[in-house]
C-alpha positions in Angstrom: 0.0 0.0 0.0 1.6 3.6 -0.8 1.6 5.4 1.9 1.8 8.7 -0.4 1.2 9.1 -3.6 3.6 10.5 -6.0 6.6 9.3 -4.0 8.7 6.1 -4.8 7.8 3.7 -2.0 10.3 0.9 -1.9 8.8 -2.5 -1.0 9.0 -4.5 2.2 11.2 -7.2 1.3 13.9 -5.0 -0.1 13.5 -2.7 2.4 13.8 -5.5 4.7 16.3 -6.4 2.8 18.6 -3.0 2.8 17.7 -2.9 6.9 18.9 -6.3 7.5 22.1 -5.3 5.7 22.7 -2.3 7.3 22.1 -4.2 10.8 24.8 -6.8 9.7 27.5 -4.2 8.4 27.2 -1.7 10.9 28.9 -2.2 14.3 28.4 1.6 16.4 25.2 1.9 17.9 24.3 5.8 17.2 25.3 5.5 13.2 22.8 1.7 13.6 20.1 3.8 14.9 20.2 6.5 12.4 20.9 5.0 9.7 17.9 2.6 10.4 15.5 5.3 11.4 15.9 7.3 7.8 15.6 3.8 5.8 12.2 2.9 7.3 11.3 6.6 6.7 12.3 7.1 3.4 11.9 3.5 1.9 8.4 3.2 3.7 7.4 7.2 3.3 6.3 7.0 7.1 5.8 10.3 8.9 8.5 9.7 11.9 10.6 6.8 12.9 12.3 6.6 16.1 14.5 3.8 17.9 15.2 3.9 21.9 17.2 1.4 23.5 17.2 0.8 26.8 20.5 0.6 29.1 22.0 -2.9 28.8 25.3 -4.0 30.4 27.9 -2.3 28.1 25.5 -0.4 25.8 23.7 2.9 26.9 20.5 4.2 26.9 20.1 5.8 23.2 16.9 7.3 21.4 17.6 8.4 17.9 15.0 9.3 15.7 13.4 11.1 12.1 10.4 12.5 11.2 8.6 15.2 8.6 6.8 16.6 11.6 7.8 18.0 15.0 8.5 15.0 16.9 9.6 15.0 20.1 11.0 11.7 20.4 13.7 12.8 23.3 11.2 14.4 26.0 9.2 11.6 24.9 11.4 8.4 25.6 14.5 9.8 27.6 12.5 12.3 30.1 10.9 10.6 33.2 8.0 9.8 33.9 7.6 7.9 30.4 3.9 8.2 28.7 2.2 5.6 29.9 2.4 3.4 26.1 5.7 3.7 26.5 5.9 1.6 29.8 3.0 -0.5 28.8 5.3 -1.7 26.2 8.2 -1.9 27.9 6.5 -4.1 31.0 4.1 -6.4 28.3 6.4 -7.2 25.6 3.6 -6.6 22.6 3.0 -4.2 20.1 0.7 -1.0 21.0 -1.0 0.8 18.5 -1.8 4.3 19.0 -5.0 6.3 17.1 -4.8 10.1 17.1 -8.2 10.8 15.6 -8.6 11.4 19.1 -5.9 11.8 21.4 -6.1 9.0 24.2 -3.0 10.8 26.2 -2.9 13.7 27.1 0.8 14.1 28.2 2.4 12.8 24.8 4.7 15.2 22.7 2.8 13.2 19.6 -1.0 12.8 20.0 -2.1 16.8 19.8 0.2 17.3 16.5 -0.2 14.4 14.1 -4.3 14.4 13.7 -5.1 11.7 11.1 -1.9 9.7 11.8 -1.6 6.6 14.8 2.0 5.6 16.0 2.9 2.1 16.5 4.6 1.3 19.6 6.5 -1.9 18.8 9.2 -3.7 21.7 12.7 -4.1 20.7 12.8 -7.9 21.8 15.3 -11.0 21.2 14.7 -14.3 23.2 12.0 -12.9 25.6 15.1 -10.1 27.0 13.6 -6.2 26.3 16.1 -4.3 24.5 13.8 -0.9 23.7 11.2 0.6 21.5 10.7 1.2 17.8 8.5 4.1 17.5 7.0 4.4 13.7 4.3 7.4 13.1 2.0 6.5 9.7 -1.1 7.0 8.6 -4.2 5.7 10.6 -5.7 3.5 7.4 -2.5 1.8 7.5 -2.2 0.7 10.7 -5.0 -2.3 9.6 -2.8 -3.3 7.1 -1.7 -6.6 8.7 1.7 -7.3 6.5 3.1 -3.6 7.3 2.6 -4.7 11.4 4.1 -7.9 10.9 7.3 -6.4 8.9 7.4 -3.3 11.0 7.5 -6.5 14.6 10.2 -8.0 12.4 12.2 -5.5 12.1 12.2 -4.7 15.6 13.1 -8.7 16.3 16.3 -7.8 13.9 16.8 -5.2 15.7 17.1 -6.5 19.0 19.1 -9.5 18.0 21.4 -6.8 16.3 21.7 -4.8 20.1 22.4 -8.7 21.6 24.9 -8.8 19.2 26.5 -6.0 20.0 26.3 -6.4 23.9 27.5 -9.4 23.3 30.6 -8.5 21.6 31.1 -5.2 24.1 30.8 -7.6 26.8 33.4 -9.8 24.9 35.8 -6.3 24.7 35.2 -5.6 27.8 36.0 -9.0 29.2 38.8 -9.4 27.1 40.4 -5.6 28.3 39.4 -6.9 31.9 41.9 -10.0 31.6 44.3 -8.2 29.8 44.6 -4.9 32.6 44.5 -8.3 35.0 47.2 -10.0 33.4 49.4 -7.1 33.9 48.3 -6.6 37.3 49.2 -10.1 37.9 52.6 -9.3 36.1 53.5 -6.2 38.1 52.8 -7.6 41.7 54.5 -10.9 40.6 57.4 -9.0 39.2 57.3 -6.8 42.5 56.7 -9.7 44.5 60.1 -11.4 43.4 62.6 -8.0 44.0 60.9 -7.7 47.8 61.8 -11.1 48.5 65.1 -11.0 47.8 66.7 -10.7 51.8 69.5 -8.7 50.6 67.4 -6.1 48.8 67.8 -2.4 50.3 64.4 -0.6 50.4 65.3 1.9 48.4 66.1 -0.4 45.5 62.7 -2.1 45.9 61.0 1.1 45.8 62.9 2.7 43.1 62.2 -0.9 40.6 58.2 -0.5 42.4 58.5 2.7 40.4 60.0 1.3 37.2 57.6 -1.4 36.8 54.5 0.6 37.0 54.3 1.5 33.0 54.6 -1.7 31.8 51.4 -2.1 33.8 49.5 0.8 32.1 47.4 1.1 28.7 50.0 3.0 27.3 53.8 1.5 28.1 55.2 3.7 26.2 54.0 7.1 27.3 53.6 6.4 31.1 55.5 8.3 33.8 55.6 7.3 37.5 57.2 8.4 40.4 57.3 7.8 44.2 58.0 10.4 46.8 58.9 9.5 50.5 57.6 13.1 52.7 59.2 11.9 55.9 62.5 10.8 54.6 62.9 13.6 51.9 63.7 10.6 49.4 62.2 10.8 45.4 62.0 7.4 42.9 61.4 8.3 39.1 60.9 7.0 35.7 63.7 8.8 33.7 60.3 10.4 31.6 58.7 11.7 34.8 57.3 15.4 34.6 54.6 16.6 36.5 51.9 16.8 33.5 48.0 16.3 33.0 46.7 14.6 33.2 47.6 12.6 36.4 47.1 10.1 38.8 47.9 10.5 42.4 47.5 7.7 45.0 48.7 8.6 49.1 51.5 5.9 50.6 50.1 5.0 53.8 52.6 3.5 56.9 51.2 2.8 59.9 47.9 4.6 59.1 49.9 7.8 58.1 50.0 9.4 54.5 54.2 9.5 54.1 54.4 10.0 50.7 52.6 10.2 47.4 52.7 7.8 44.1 51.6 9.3 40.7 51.2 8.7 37.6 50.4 10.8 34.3 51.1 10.8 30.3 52.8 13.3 29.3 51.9 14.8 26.0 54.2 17.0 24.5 52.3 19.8 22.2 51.6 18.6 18.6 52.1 14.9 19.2 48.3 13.5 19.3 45.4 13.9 21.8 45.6 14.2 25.5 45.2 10.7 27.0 43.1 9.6 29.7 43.6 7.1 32.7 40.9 3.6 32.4 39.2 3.0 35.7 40.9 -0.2 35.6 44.3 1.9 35.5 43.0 3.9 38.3 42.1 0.6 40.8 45.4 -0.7 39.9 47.6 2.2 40.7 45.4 2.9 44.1 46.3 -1.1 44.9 50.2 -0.9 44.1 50.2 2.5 46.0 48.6 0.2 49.0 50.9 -2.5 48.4 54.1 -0.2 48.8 52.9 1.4 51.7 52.6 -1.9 53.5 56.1 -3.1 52.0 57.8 0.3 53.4 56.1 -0.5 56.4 56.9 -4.0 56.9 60.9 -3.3 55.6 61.2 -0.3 58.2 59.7 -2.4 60.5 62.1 -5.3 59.7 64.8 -3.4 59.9 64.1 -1.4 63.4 63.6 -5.4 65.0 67.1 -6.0 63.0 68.7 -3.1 65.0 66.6 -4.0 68.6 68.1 -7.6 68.4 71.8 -6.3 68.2 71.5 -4.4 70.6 69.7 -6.5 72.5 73.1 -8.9 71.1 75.1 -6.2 72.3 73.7 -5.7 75.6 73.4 -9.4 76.5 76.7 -10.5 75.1 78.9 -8.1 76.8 76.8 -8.6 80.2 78.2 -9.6 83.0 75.3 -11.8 84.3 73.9 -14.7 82.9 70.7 -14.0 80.7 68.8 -16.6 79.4 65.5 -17.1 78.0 63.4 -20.0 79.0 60.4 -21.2 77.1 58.5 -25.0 76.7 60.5 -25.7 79.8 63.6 -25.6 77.3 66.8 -22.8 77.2 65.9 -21.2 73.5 68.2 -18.4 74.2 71.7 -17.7 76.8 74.5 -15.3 76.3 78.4 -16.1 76.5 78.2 -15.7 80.8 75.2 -17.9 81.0 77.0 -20.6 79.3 80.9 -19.8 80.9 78.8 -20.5 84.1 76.2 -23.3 83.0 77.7 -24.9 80.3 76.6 -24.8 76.0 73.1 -24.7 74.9 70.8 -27.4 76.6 67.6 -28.1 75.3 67.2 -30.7 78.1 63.8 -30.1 80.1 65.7 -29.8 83.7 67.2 -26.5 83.2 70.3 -26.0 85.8 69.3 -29.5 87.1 71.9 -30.9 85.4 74.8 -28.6 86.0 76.1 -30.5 89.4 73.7 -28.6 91.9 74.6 -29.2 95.1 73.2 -31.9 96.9 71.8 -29.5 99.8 70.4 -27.2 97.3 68.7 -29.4 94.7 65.1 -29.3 96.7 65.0 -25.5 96.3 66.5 -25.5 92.6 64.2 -28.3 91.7 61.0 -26.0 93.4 62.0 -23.1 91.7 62.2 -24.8 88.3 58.9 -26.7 88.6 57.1 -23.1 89.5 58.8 -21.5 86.5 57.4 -23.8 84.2 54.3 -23.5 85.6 54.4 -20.0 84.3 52.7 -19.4 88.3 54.8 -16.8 88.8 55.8 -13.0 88.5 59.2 -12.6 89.6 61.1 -15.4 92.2 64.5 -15.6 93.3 66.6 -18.5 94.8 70.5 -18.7 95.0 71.9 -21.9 94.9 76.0 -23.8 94.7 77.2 -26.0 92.1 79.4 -28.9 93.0 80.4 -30.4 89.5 83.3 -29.0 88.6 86.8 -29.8 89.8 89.4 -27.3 91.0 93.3 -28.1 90.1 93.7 -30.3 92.9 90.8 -32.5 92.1 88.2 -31.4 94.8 85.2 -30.2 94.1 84.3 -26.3 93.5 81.9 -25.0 94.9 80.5 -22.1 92.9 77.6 -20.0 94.2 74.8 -19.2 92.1 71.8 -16.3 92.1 69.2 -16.8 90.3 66.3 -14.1 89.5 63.6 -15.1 87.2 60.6 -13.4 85.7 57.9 -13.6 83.1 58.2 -11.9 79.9 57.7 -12.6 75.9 59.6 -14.3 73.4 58.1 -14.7 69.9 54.8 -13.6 70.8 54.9 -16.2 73.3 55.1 -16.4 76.9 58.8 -17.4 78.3 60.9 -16.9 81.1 63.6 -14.4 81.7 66.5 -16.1 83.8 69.1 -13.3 84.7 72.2 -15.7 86.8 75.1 -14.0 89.0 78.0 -16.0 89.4 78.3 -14.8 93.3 81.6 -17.2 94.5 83.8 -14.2 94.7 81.3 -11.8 96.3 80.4 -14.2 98.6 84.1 -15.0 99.9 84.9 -11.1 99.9 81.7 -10.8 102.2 83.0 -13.6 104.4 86.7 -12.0 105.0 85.0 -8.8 105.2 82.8 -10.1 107.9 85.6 -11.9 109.6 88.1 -8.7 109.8 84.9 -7.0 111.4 84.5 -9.1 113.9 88.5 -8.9 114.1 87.9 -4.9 114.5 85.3 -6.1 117.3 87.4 -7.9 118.7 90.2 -5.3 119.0 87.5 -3.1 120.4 87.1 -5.5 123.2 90.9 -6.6 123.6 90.9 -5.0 126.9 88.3 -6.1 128.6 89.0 -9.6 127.2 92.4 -8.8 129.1 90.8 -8.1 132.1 88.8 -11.0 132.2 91.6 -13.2 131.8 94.1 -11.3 134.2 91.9 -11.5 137.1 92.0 -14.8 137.0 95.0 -15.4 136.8 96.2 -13.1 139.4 93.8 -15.3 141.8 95.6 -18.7 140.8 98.9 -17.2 141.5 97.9 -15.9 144.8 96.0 -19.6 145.7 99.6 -21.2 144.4 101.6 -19.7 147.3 98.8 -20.2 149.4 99.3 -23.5 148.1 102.5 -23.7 148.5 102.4 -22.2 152.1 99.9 -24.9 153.5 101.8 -27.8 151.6 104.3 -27.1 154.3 101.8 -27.5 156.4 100.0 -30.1 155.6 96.2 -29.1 155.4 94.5 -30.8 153.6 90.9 -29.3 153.8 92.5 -25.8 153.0 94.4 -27.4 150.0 91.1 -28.7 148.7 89.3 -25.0 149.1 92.2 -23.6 147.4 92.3 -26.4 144.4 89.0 -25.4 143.8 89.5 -22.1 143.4 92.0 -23.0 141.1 89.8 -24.8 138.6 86.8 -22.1 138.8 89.6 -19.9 138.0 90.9 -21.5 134.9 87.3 -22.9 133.9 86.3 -19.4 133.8 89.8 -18.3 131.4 88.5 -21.5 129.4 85.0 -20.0 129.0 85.9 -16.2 127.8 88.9 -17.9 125.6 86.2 -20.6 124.0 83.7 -17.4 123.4 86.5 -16.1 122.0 87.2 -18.2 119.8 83.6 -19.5 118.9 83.3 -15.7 118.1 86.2 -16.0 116.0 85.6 -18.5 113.5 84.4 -18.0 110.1 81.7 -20.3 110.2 78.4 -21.2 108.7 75.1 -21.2 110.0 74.5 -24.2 112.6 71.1 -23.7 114.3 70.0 -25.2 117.2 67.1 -24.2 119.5 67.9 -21.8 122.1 67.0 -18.9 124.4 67.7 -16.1 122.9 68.3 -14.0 126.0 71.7 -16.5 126.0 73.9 -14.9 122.8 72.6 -11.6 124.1 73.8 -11.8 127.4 77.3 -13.8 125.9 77.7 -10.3 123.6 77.0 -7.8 127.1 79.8 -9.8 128.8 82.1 -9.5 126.1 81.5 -6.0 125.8 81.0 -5.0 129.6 84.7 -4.3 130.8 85.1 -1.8 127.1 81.8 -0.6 128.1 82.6 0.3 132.0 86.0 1.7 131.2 84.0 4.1 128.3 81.8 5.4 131.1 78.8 3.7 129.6 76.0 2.2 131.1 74.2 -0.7 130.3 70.0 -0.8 130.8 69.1 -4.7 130.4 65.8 -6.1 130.8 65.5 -9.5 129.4 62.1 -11.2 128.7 61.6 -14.7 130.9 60.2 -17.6 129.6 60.7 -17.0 126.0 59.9 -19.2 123.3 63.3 -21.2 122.1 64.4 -20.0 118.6 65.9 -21.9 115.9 69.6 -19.6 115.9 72.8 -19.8 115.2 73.8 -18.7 118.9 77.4 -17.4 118.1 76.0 -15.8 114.5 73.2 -13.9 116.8 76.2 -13.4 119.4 78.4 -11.6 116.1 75.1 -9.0 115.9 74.8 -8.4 119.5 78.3 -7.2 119.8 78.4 -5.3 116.7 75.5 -2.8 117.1 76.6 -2.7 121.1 80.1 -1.2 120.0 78.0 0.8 116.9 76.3 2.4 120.3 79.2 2.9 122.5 81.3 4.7 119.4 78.3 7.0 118.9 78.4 8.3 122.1 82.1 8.6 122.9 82.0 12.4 122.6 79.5 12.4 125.4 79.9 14.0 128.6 80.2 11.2 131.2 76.8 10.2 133.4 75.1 10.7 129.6 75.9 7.3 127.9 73.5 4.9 128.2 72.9 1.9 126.1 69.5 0.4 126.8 68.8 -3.6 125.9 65.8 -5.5 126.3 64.3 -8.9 124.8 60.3 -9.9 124.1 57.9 -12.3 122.7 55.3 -11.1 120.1 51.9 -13.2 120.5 54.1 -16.5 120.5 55.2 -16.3 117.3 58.3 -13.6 117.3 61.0 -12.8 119.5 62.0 -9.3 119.6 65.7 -7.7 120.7 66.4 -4.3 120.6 69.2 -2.2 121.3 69.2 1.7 122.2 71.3 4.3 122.6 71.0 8.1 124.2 73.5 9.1 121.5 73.2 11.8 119.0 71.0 9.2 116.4 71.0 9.1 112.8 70.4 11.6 110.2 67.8 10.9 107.2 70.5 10.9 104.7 72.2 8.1 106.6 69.3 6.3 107.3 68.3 5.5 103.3 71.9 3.3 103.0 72.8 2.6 106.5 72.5 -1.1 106.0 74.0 -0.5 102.4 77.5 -2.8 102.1 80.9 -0.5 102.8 78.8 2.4 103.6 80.0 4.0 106.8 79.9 7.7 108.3 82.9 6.7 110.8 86.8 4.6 109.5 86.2 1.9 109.4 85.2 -0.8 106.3 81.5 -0.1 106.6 80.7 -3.9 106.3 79.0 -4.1 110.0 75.4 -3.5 109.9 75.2 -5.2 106.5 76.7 -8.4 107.5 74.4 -8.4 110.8 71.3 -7.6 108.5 72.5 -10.4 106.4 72.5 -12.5 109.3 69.4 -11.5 110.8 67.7 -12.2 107.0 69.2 -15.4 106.8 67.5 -16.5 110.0 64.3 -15.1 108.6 64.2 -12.0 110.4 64.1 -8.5 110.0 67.2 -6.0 111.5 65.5 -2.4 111.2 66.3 1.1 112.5 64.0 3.2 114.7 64.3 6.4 116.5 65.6 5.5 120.1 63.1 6.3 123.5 66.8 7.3 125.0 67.1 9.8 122.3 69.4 8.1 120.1 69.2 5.5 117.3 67.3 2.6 117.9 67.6 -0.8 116.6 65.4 -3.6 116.6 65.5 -7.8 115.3 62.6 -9.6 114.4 62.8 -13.4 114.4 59.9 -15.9 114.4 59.6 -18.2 116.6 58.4 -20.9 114.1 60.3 -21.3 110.7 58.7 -23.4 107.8 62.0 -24.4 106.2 65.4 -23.0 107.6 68.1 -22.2 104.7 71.4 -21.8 105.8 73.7 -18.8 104.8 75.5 -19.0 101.3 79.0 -17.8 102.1 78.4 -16.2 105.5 
């Protein structure tokens, strides 16, 4: 049917024909559309022909259209909201036909213009999937005609298989452009991946080949520019082609959460040499993930290298230490410096720690105790000081080497371990023992003259009973003989017991307790000292508790203490004026489960600065080697006491000693 007569219409199978063609050849959507549009118009002589497509995966939404009269196919397809044929359409899937005799909308750009004509809405479908809308305005008479529908619903079936076709083969481009910007993705971290492994690799080499690799990596290799720059270390990587052009991509280098530095990227493009190149999203992901994956590699490699520098010094620290470090952890030595082992022995990965190493045989409860609570991990810091009896001297007796051991919880690879620090204490030990025994040599030089006394008395007395002796031998009396015999023997019994004090006093022994009054080695240390004491002009306050408890003690250790802080007093108060020396001592029992000496002076006390390091070893404020009141707290300690200075009721200092009366385990004195 001719639409108008005295134009050429072309039929519908070659214009079917020319379409189908034109749908085959052409492969850009916009010149498709056109070019389609003006066919059906111009081979078919229809009043307007317009083509919409709808958004679909890689191809956009598109209206192109013709016509001899004012359509206005844009506000009528692209504006929202659509006319309501237009969404019928789209929702059902079939044809609409649209008479204009009447308009039957009120809001389309079409019905109030064309009077006469009708507009056939026809769906842009391929394999049920809605691709758009082919919009054809003709005359009203022809929309009856059944053959122009049917070729007009064909068309728009070629049609939509042509858009499938070409989503299709965008989807194809884009899939294939997506593997390829993958590919070199792949490529650069695997290339980047290799030169950070490399242990040897300096992090500014890493960096600078990060940098060199990145244009391999873009869409244009051969125009791409990087470079890296470090802020906080004032330090720049480049590609020798580098110039801060447009355009540009610019990604912050993040360590430890802060921005350090800043990686870009651009194409330079010189004037004259081609059109200004843009960056593909895919560029732009890629560039913001390498500018991540530096960041972490500067931060791990900084990081590396700051652990590199803690462990030697830590090496440093530990190997030139002059205590025994060790680390232990799953009840195993994974870590000792040169001392621990010149004192232990080499590495041991044996479960019983120090067991091993000879321990003494008195020690090895304690040692084994302390080990078994380390392990435990039951702990925060404990302490126990032991001897080792393995190893031989020259002569082929054993050496005894004393041990102190201070161990405390800490971490070691993110695990929890044990810190063992180990002091080889066999020389401080016998230094503390001669020092203690030339003070009780200085004691004993203090009391040299009463110790005289003692003895000359005496003496005197058996040489007076000898020539009364002598004089009644003559005689013959027996009974007087006997008396004076006997005076004899209480005479020399009593030089036995001052020379056996003496000497008792004297030796350099170890601890030997045995349960006693302790009102005995204080009264033993106020007869030593009472001749010294009475020629001094001081006088000496004593008021000893009576039925106390017996004490586990060391009587001539206690005895050593007595005498020590009883000269400390005297010597304090020597430039007193005589009638004001006084040295007050008395002896207690605390509830039944202390005994409690304490000895006073009325001398001038001590000050606060002495009284922070009085018990501190060779501190003194008077000649003399300062080792006294350390040794005696030592002492006191070691019998599980206390030995602690108070402010004297005679004005003076004041000291008093603690020692319980019950013990649960009595350790003898290392050394002392």
């Amino acid at each position: 049917m001719n639409l108008c007569r005295g134009k050429s219409q072309t039929s519908i199978p070659d214009t079917f024909k020319a379409i189908s063609r034109l749908l085959i050849k052409e492969s850009r959507l916009e010149p498709l559309l056109k070019n389609v549009a003006e066919r059906l118009k111009n081979a078919r002589l229809y009043d307007g022909v317009f083509i919409w497509t709808a958004e679909k995966a890689d191809i956009q939404e598109t209206a192109w259209g013709t016509s001899t009269g004012p359509l206005y196919a844009q506000g009528l397809f692209m504006t929202l909201p659509q006319p309501a044929c237009i969404r019928g359409v789209a929702t059902h899937g079939t044809p609409l036909t649209l008479i204009r005799d009447e308009p039957t909308c009120s809001s389309c750009p079409v019905c109030p213009i064309c009077p006469g004509w009708a507009s056939l809405v026809i769906p842009l479908l391929f394999k049920g999937e809605f691709y758009g809308i082919l919009f054809v305005t003709l005359p009203s008479e022809v929309i009856a005609v059944n053959t122009e529908v049917a070729f007009l619903v064909e068309v728009g079936e070629n049609i939509a298989a042509c858009l499938n076709r070409m989503n299709q083969e965008a989807l194809h481009r884009t899939t294939a452009t997506a593997l390829l910007k993958r590919s070199l993705e792949l490529e650069y971290f695997h290339n980047f991946a290799r030169i950070t492994e490399q242990p040897d690799t300096d992090l500014e080499t890493i960096l600078q080949r990060g940098v060199d690799l990145i244009p391999a990596s873009m869409d244009r290799p051969d125009l791409a520019a990087a470079a890296l720059v470090l802020n906080d270390t004032h330090q720049r990587f480049t590609t020798p082609n580098f110039t801060r052009d447009n355009p540009m991509v610019e990604n912050p280098i993040f360590v430890d959460g802060k921005a350090v530095g800043v990686l870009t990227v651009c194409y330079p493009s010189p004037a004259g040499q081609g059109p200004e190149l843009t960056f593909l999203k895919e560029e732009e992901k890629l560039l913001g993930s390498i500018s991540l994956r530096m960041g972490k590699i500067i931060e791990r490699k900084r990081g590396r290298i700051a652990l590199e520098r803690s462990e030697q010094r830590f090496r440093d620290l530990t190997n030139n230490a002059v205590t025994g470090i060790a680390i232990l952890q799953d009840q195993q030595i994974v870590f000792q410096n040169p001392e621990y082992t010149k004192i232990f022995g080499p590495l041991s990965h044996s479960p019983t720690l120090f067991l091993d190493a000879g321990v003494h045989p008195d020690d090895k409860k304690k040692t084994r105790l302390f080990h078994e609570t380390i392990t435990r991990y039951d702990f925060t810091t404990l302490c126990v000081d032991f001897r080792i009896a393995s190893l031989l001297s020259q002569d082929g007796t054993p050496k005894i080497t004393s041990v102190f051991c201070r161990a405390a919880m800490t971490e070691f690879r993110e695990k929890p371990a044990v810190l063992l620090n180990v002091m080889d204490m066999t020389k401080p030990r016998e230094l503390e023992n001669l020092l203690r025994i030339q003070d009780k040599m200085t004691s004993l030089g203090r009391v040299a003259a009463g110790i005289a006394h003692e003895i000359r008395n005496p003496l005197s007395g058996i040489n007076i009973y000898l020539k009364s002796l002598e004089k009644y031998a003559l005689e013959r009396n027996a009974e007087t003989e006997g008396k004076i015999i006997s005076k004899i023997q209480s005479a020399s019994n009593r030089i036995e017991s001052v020379i056996k004090r003496v000497m008792d006093f004297s030796k350099p022994g170890e601890l030997k307790p045995i349960s006693v009054d302790v009102n005995k080695p204080v009264q033993n240390a106020i007869d030593l000292a009472a001749v010294t004491l009475r020629k001094s002009g001081v006088k000496i306050e004593t008021d000893l508790g009576t039925a106390l408890p017996l004490c586990r003690l060391d009587s001539p250790m206690i005895e050593q203490v007595m005498l020590n802080l009883i000269t400390n007093a005297a010597e304090a108060m020597k430039t007193l004026a005589p009638g004001t020396k006084t040295i007050a001592i008395t002896t207690q029992c605390l509830d039944r489960q202390q005994v409690v000496i304490q000895v006073e002076d009325s001398g001038p006390g001590i000050s606060q600065i002495h009284r922070e390091r009085i018990f501190d070893p060779f501190y003194t404020t008077k000649n003399s080697s300062g080792i006294g009141l350390s040794i005696c707290q030592r002492i006191i300690n070691d019998h599980k006491g206390t030995l602690n200075l108070h402010k004297s009721r005679l004005g003076g200092a004041g000291f008093m000693i603690q020692i319980p009366v019950k013990q649960q385990e009595f350790k003898p004195a290392k050394g002392v």
